[in-house]
C-alpha positions as CSV (number, residue, x, y, z in Angstrom):
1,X,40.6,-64.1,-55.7
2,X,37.1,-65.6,-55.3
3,X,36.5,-65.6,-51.8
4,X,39.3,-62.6,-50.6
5,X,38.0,-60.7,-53.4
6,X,34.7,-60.8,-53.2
7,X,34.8,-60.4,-49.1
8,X,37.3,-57.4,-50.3
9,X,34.6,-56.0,-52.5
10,X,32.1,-56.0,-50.2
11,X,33.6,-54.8,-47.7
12,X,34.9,-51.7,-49.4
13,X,31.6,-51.1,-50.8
14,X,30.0,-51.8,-47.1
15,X,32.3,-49.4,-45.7
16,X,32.8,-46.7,-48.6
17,X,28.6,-47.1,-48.4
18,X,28.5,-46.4,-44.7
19,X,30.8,-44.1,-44.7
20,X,28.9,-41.9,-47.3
21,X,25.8,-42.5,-45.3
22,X,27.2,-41.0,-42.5
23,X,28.1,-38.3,-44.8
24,X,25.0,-38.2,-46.0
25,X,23.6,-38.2,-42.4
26,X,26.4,-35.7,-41.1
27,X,25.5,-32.7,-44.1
28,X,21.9,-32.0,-43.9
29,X,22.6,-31.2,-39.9
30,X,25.5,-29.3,-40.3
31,X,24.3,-26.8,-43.3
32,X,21.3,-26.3,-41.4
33,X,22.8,-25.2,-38.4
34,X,25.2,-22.8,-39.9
35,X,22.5,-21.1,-42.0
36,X,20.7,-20.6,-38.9
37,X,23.2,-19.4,-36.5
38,X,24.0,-16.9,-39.7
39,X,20.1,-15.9,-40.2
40,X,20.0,-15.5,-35.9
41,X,23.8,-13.2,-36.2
42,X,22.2,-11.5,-39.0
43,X,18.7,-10.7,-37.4
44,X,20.5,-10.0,-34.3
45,X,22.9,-7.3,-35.4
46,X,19.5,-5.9,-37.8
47,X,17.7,-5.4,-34.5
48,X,20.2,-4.2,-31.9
49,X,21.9,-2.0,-35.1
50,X,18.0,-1.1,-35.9
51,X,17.4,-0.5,-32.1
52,X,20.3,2.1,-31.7
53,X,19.0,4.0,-35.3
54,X,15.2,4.2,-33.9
55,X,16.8,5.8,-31.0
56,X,18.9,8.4,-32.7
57,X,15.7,8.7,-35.4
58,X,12.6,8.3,-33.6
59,X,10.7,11.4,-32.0
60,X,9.1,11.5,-28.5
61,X,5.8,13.1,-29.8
62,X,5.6,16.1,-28.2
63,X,4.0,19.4,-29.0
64,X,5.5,22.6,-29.5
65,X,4.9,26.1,-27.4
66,X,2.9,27.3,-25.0
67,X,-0.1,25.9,-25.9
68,X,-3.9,27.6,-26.3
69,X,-7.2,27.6,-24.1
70,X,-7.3,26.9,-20.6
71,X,-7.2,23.0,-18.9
72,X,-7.4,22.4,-15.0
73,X,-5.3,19.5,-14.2
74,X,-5.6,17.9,-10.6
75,X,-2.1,16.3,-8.7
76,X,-2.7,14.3,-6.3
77,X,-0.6,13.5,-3.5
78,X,2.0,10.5,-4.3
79,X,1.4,11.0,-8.2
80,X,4.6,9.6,-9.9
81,X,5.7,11.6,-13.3
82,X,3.9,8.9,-15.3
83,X,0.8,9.1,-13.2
84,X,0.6,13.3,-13.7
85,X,1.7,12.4,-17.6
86,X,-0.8,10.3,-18.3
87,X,-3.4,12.9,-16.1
88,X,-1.6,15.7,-18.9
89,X,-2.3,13.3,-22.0
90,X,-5.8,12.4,-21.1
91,X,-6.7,16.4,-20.9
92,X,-5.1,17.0,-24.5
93,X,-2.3,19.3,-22.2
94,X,1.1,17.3,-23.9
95,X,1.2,14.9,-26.7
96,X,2.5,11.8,-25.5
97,X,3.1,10.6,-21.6
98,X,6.5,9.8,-22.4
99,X,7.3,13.9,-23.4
100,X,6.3,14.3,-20.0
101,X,8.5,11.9,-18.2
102,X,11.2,12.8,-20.3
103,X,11.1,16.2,-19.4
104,X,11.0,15.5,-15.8
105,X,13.6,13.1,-15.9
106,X,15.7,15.7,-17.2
107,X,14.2,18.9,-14.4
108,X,15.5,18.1,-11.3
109,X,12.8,20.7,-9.9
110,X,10.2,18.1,-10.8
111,X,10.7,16.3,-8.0
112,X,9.6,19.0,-5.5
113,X,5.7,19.0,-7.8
114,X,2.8,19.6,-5.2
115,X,-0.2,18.5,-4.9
116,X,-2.9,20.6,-6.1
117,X,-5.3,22.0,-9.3
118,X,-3.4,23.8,-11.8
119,X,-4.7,26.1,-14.6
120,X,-2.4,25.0,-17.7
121,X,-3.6,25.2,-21.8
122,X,-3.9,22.8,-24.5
123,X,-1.2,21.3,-26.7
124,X,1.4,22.7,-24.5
125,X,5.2,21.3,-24.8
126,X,5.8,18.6,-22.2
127,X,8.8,21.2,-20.7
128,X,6.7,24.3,-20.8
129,X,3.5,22.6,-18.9
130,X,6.2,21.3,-16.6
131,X,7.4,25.0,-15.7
132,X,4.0,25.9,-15.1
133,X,3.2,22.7,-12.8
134,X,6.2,24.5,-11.0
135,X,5.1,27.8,-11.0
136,X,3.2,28.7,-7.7
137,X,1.3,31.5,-9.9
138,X,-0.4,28.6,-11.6
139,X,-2.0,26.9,-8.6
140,X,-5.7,27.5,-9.1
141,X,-7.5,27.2,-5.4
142,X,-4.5,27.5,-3.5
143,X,-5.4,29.8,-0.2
144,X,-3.6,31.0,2.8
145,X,-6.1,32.3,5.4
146,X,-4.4,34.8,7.3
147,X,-4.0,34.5,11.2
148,X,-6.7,36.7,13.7
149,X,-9.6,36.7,11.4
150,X,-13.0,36.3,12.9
151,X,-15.0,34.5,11.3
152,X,-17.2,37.3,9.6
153,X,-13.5,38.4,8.1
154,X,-13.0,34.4,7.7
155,X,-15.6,34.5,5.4
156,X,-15.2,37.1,3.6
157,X,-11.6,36.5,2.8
158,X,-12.7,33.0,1.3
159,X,-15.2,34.9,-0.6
160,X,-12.6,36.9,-2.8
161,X,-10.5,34.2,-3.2
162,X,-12.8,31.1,-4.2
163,X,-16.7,30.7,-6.1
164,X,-18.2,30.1,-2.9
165,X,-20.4,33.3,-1.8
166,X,-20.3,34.7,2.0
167,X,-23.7,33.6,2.2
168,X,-23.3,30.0,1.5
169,X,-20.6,30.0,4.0
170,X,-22.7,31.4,6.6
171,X,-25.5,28.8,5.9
172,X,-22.8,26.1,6.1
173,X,-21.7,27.4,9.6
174,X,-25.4,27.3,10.9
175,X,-25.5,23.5,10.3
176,X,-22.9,22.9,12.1
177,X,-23.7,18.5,12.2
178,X,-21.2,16.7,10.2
179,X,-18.6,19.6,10.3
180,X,-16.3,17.9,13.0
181,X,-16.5,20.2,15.8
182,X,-15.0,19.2,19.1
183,X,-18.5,19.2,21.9
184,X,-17.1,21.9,23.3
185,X,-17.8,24.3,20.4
186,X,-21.1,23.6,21.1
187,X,-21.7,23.7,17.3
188,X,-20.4,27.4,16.6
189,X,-16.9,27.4,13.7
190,X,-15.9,30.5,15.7
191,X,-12.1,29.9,16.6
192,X,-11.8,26.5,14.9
193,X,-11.4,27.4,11.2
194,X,-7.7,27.0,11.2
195,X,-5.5,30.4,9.7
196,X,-3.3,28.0,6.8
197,X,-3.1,27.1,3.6
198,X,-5.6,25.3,1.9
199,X,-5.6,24.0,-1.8
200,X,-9.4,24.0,-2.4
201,X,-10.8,21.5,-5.3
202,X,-12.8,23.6,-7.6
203,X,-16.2,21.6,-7.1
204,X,-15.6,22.5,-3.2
205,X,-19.0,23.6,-1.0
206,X,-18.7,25.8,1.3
207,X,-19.4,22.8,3.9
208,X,-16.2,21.2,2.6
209,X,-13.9,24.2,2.9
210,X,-15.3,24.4,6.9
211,X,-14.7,20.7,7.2
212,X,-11.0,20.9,6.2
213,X,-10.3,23.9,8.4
214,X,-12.1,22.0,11.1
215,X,-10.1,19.3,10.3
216,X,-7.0,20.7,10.5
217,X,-7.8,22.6,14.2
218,X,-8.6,19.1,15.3
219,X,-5.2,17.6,13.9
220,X,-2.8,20.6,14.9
221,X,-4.0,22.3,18.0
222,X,-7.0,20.5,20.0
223,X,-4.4,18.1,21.5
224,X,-2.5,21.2,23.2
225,X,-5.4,22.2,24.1
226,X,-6.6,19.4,25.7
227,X,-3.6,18.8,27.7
228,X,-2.7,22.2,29.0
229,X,-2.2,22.7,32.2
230,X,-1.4,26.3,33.4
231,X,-0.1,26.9,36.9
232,X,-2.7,28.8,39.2
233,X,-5.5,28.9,36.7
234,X,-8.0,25.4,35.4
235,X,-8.5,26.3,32.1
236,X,-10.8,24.1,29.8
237,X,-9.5,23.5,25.7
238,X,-12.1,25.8,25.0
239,X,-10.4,29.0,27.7
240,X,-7.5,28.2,26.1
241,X,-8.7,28.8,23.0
242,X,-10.3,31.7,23.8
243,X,-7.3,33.5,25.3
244,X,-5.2,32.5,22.1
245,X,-8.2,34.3,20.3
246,X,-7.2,37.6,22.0
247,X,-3.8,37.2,21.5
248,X,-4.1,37.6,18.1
249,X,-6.0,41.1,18.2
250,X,-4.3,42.5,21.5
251,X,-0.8,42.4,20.2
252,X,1.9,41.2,17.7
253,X,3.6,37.7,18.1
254,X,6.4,39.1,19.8
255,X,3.8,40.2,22.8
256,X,1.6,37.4,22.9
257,X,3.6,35.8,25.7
258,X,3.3,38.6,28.1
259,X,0.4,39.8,26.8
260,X,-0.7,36.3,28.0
261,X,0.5,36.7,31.3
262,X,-0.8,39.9,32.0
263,X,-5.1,38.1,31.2
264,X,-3.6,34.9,33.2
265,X,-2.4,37.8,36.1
266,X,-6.1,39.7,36.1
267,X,-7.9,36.3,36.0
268,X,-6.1,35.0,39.2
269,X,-6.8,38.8,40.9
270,X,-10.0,38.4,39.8
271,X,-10.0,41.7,37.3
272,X,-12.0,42.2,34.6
273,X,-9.3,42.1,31.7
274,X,-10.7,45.4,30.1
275,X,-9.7,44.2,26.2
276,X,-10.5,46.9,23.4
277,X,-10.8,43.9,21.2
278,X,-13.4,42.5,23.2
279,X,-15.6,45.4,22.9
280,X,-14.8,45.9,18.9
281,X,-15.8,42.3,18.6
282,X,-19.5,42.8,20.6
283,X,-19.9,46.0,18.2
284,X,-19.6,43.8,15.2
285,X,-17.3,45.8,13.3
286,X,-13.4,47.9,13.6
287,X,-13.1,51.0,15.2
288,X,-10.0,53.6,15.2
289,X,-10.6,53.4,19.0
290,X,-12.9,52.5,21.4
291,X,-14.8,55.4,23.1
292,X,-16.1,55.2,27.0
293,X,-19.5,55.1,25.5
294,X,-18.9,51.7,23.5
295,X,-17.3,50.3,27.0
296,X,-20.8,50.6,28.4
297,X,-22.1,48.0,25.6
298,X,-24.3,45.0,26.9
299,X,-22.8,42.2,26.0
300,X,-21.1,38.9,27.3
301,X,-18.2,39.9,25.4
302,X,-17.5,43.3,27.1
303,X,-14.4,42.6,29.4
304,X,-14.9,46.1,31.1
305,X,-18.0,45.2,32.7
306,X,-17.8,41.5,33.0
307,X,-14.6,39.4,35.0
308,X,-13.4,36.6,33.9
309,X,-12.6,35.4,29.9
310,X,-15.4,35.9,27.2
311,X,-17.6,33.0,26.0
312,X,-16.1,32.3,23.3
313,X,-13.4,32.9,21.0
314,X,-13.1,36.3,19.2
315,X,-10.8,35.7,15.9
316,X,-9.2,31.7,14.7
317,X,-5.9,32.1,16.2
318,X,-3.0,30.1,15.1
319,X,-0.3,28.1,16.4
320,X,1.9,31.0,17.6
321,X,-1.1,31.9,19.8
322,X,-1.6,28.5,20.9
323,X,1.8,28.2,22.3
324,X,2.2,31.4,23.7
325,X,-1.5,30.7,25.7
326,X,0.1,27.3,26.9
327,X,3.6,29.0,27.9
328,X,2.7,32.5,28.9
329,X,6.5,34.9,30.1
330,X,7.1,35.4,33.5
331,X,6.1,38.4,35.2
332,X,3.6,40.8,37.6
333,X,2.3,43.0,34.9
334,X,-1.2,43.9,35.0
335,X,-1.4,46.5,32.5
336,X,-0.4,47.0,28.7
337,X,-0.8,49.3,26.1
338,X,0.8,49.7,22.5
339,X,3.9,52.2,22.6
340,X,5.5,51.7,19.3
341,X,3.7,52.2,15.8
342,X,5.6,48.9,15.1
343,X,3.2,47.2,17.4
344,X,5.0,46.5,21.0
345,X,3.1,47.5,23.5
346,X,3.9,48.8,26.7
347,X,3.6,46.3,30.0
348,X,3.8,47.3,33.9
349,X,2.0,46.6,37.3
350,X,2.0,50.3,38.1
351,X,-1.6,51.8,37.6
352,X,-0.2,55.3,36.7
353,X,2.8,54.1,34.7
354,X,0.2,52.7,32.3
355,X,-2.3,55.5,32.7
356,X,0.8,58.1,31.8
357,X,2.0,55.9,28.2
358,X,-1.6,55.4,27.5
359,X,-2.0,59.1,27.0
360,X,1.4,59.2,25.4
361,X,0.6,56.6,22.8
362,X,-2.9,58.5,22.2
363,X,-1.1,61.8,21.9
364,X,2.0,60.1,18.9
365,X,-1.0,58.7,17.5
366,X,0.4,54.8,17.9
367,X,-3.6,54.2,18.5
């Protein structure tokens, strides 16, 4: 047995010994391992199951109502619903950004915001301050300057409708360096302050209100202008802009087309145009109708005495004046005169054919 045995012995014992080592070595690995991937099963179903209960549970701070007090909030152009959110927040308007873009996210209207100031209130709920974002009512500087307005009526139309004073616009006008006049306005606004609409910051002077009307002649009409080119006449930018000017007091829009041809017809015959509005614009102020005494007025801008087109423009004229200037309707009329009291007027070549529906029109009372 000695030798067998012993070798026997030792064996089993070397073996059974290894073998429980690498039992030994085999069961703090695996009971680790399972304990873990159970802790990372259990943590993982905690936070996706505690995920989907903090959305069910947890409240986008918002407030509620229409809010209190009065907050002017400033959208820029390219704002994203975050960026006017966060704008909202930092004024106290909504509670939280995230109200907001919730409540955009679910308003399709929200993507057609403009830019601009809006008067809104305090504490508002995100959906309510996004109906008044929307709400045209709520736009706080938002102007449309009418077409035909010289720039007396210019100014006092921006008067009623911003802080600026009449004055301060007239002071602004008589420093005319900086403003962004073409040269050939030889530094007077009159007929460049573009008739549109204008969203005017509230801190606006009255310089910067003339600068973006300036700005926008420059952008929308000074290249027609520039290029026009009417047959038979050589008009500068500036003549073109002048008879554009008349247009708008002579006529309504459906007229300004042959009302154009009719000054382009008298310019190449070498009349003077004999304009009403020409005369009501040397007196400074409206009249029912122009008298022969007030044709007799000295002035440069009196187109019964004087041939050719005034000095300069008499009212801003807009694009529908620019065009129909540039594109002026066929035809030999020389003559016009309102006929209807809804503004069409009258047009012929025939001296006593306008004579005769000139007293007509006087005698209905159309003017």
């Amino acid at each position: 047995m000695g030798d067998l045995s012993i070798l026997g012995v030792d064996e089993e014992e070397h073996v059974g010994r290894t073998s429980r080592r690498r039992k030994k070595r085999r069961r703090p690995w695996i009971a680790p391992t399972a304990i873990i991937v159970a802790i990372l099963m259990i943590a993982t179903g905690g936070f996706f199951g505690g995920r989907a209960v903090w959305h069910q549970t947890a409240a986008v701070p918002d407030y509620e109502g229409q809010g209190a007090g009065t907050v002017y909030v400033q959208i820029e152009p390219g704002d994203s619903a975050v960026d006017i959110g966060q704008r909202l927040y930092d004024q106290g308007v909504v509670k939280s950004v995230r109200a907001f873009r919730k409540a955009a996210e679910d308003d399709d209207r929200s993507l057609g915001l403009q830019p601009g100031t809006y008067e809104l209130h305090q504490h508002m709920s995100a959906a309510a301050a996004l109906t008044m974002l929307l709400d045209p009512s709520s736009v706080v500087g938002r102007v449309s300057v009418p077409e035909g307005m010289n720039v007396a009526e210019t100014f006092d139309f921006l008067a009623k409708h911003t802080d600026i004073t009449v004055a301060q616009f007239e002071a602004a006008a008589k420093n005319p360096s900086g403003l962004g006049l073409p040269d050939y306005a030889n530094g007077k606004v009159d007929g460049f302050l573009f008739p549109t609409t204008y969203d005017i910051p509230r801190d606006a002077t009255a310089a910067d209100v003339l600068k973006m009307m300036i700005a926008q002649y420059n952008a929308r009409i000074a290249p027609a202008t520039v290029a026009a080119k009417i047959p038979g006449l050589n008009l500068t930018p500036m003549q073109i802009l002048v008879v554009a000017s008349l247009l708008e007091k002579e006529g309504i829009t459906d007229d300004f087309s042959k009302i154009a041809r009719v000054i382009y017809n008298r310019l190449e015959a070498g009349k003077p145009l004999q304009l009403d509005s020409t005369i009501v614009y040397a007196l400074g102020h409206n009249v029912a109708r122009v008298t022969n005494e007030q044709i007799k007025i000295d002035s440069p801008y009196n187109t019964y005495i004087h041939t050719g087109l005034p000095p300069g423009p008499i009212s801003n004229p807009g694009l529908t004046a620019i065009d129909a200037a540039l594109s002026p309707a066929d035809g030999d009329w020389m003559y016009f005169v309102k006929a209807n009291k809804d503004g069409h007027s009258f047009f012929t070549s025939d001296p006593n054919a306008f004579q005769a529906q000139k007293e007509k029109s006087q005698q209905e009372g159309i003017y």
